[in-house]
Backbone bond lengths (Angstrom), bond angles and torsions (degrees), N, CA, C in turn:
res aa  C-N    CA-C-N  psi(-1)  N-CA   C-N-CA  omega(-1)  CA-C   N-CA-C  phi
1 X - - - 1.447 - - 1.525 111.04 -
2 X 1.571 126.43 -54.67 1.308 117.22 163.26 1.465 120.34 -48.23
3 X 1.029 123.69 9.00 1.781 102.24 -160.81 2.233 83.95 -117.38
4 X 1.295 91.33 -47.02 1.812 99.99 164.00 1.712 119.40 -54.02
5 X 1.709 109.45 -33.14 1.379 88.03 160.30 1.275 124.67 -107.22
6 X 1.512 119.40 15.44 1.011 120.04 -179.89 1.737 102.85 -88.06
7 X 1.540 108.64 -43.96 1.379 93.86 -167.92 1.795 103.86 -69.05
8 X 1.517 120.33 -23.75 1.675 105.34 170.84 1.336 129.58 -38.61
9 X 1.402 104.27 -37.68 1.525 126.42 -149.64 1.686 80.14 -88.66
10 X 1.114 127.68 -54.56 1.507 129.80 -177.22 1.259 108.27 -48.08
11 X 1.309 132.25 -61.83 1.296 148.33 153.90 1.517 112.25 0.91
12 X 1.279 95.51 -77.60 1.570 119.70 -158.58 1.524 96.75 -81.48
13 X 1.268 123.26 -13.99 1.498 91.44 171.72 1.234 119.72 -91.23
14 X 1.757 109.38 -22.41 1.484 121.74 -172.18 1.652 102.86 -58.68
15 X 1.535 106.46 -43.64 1.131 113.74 172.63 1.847 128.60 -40.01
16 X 1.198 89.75 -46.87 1.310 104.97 -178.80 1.289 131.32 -70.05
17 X 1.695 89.81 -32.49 1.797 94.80 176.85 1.586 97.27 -94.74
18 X 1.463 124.29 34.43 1.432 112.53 163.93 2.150 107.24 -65.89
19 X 1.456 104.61 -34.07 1.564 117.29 -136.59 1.967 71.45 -73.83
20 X 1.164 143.51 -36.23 1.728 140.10 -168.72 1.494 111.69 -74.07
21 X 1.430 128.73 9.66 1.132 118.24 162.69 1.501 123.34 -79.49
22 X 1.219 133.02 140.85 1.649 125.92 174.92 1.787 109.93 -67.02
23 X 1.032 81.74 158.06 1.804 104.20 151.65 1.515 112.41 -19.25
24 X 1.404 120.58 129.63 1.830 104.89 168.14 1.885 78.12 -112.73
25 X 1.558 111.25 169.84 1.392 121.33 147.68 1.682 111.85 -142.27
26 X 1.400 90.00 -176.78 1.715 95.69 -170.65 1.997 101.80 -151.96
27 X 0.841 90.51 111.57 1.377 91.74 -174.79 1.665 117.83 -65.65
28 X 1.352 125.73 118.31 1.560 118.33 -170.47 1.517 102.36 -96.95
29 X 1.413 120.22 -29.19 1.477 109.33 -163.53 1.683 86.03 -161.12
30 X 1.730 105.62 178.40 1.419 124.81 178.15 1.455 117.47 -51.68
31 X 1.489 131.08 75.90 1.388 138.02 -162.32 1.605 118.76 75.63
32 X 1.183 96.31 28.85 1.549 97.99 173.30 1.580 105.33 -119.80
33 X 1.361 107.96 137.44 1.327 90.15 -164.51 1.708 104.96 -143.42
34 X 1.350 130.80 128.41 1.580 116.61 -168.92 1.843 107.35 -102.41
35 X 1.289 117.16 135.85 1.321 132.06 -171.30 1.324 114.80 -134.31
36 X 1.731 92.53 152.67 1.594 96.55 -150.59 1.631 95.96 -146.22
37 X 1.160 124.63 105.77 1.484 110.41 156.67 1.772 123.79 -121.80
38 X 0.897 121.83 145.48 1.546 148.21 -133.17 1.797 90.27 -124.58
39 X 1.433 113.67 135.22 0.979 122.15 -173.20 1.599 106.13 -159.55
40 X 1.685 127.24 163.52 1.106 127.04 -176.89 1.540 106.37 -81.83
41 X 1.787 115.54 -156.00 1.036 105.78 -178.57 1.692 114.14 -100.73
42 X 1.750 88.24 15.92 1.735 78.00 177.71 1.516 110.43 -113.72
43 X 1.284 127.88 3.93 1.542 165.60 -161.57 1.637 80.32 -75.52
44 X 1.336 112.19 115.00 1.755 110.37 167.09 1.398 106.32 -97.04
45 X 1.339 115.12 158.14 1.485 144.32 175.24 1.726 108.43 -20.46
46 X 1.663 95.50 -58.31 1.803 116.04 174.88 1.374 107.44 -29.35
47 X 1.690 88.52 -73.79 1.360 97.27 -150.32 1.544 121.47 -71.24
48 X 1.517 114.90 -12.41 1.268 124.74 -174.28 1.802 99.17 -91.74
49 X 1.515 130.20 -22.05 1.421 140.90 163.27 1.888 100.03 -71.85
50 X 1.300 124.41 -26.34 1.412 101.67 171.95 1.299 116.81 -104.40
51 X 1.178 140.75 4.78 1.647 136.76 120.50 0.992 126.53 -35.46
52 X 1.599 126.42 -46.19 1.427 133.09 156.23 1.120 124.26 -45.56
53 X 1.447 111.70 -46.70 1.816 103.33 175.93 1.421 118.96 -81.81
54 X 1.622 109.05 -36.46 1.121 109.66 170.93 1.934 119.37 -53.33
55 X 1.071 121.17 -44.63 1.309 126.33 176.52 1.840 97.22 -71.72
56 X 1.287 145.36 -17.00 1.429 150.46 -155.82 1.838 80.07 -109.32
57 X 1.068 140.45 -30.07 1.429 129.31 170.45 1.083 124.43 -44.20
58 X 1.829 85.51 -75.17 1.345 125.92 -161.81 1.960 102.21 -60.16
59 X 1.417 106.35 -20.39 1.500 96.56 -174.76 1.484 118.80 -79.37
60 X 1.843 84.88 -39.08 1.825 103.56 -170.86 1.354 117.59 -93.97
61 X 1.568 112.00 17.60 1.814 105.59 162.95 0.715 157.01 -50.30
62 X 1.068 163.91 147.12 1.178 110.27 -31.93 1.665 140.56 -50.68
63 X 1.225 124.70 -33.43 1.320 154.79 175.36 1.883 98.58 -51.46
64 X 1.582 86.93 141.11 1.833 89.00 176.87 1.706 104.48 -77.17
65 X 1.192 90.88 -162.14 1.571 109.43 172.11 1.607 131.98 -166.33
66 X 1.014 108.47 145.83 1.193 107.01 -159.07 1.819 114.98 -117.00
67 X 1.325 146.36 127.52 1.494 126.40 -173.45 1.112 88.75 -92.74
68 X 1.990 90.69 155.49 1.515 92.24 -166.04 1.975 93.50 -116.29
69 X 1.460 120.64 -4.28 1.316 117.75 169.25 1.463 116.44 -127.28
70 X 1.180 128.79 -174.50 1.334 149.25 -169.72 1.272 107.07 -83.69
71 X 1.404 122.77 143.28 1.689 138.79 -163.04 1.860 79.49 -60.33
72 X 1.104 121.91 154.89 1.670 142.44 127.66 1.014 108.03 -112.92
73 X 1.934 98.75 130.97 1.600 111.02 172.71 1.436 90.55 -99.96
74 X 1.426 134.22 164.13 1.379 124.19 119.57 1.696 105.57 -146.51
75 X 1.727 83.11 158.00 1.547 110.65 -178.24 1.718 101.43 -76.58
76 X 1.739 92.06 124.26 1.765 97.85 155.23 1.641 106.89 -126.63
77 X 1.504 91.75 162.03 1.609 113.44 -172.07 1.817 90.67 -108.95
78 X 1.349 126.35 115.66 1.436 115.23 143.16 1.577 135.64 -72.07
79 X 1.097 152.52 64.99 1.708 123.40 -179.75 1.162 131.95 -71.92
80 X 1.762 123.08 140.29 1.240 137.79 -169.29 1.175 115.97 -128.22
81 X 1.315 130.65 131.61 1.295 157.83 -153.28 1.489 106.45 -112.49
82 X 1.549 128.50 73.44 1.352 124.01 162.83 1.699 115.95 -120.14
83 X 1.231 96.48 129.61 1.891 120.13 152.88 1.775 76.56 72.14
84 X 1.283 145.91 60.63 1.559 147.25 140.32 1.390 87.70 112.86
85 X 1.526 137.11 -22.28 1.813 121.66 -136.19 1.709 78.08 -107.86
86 X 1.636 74.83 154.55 1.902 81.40 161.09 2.191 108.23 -119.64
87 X 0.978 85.85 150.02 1.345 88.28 -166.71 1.556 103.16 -133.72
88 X 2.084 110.57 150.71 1.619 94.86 -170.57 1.603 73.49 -138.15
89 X 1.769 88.58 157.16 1.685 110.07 176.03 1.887 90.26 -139.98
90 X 1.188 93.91 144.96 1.342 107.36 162.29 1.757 128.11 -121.30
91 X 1.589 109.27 151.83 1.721 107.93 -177.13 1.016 104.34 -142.89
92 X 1.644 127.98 -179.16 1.031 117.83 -176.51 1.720 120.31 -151.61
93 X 1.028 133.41 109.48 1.382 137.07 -151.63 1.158 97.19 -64.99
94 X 1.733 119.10 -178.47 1.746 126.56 165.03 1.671 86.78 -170.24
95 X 1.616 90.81 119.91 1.780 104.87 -170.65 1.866 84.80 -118.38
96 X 1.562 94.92 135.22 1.051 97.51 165.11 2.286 100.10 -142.83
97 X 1.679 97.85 159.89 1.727 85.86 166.71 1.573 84.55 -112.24
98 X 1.557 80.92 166.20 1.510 108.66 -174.66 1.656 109.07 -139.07
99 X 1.758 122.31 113.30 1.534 94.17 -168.10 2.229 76.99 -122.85
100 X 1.961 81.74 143.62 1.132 106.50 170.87 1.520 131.20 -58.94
101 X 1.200 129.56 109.04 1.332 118.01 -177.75 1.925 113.56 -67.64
102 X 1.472 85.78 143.31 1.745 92.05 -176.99 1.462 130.29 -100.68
103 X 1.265 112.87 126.02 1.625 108.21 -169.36 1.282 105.91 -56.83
104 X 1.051 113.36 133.71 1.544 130.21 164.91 1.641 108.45 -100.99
């Protein structure tokens, strides 16, 4: 029984510290750039859109930037396999592109 609530408790925190990761990006073209941050299920809309800009700064600096499509949310399911149990956590991405404006 301890080892079943121990691995929950393990679970749920890993879970939790999903929402403290930054921004990832991936560059598609010459200052165009696609971004993605990943959050738990208690991680609101905001805060996972100001990782986005914040990482949409940090790429196009000095220079602003502008998104050129519509937020995507989507729902993921993780499952985890500890001590016989199976156990599910869910998160939820927010992809946005972001293209760098160019000094002229």
């Amino acid at each position: 029984m301890f080892k079943c609530i121990c691995a929950v408790v393990v679970a749920l925190l890993l879970n939790g510290c999903a929402q403290m990761f930054p921004a990832r990006s991936h560059q598609l073209d010459t200052a165009l750039y696609e971004i993605s941050a990943a959050g738990n299920v208690f991680a609101s809309n905001d805060s996972l859109l100001k990782k986005i800009e914040k990482k949409a700064k940090k790429l196009c600096s000095p220079q602003a930037y502008d998104f050129v499509d519509n937020n995507t949310i989507e729902w993921h399911e993780s499952k985890t396999y500890i001590d016989g149990r199976n156990y599910q956590g869910s998160y939820k991405t927010l992809n946005k592109r972001a293209k760098c404006r160019i000094a002229e």
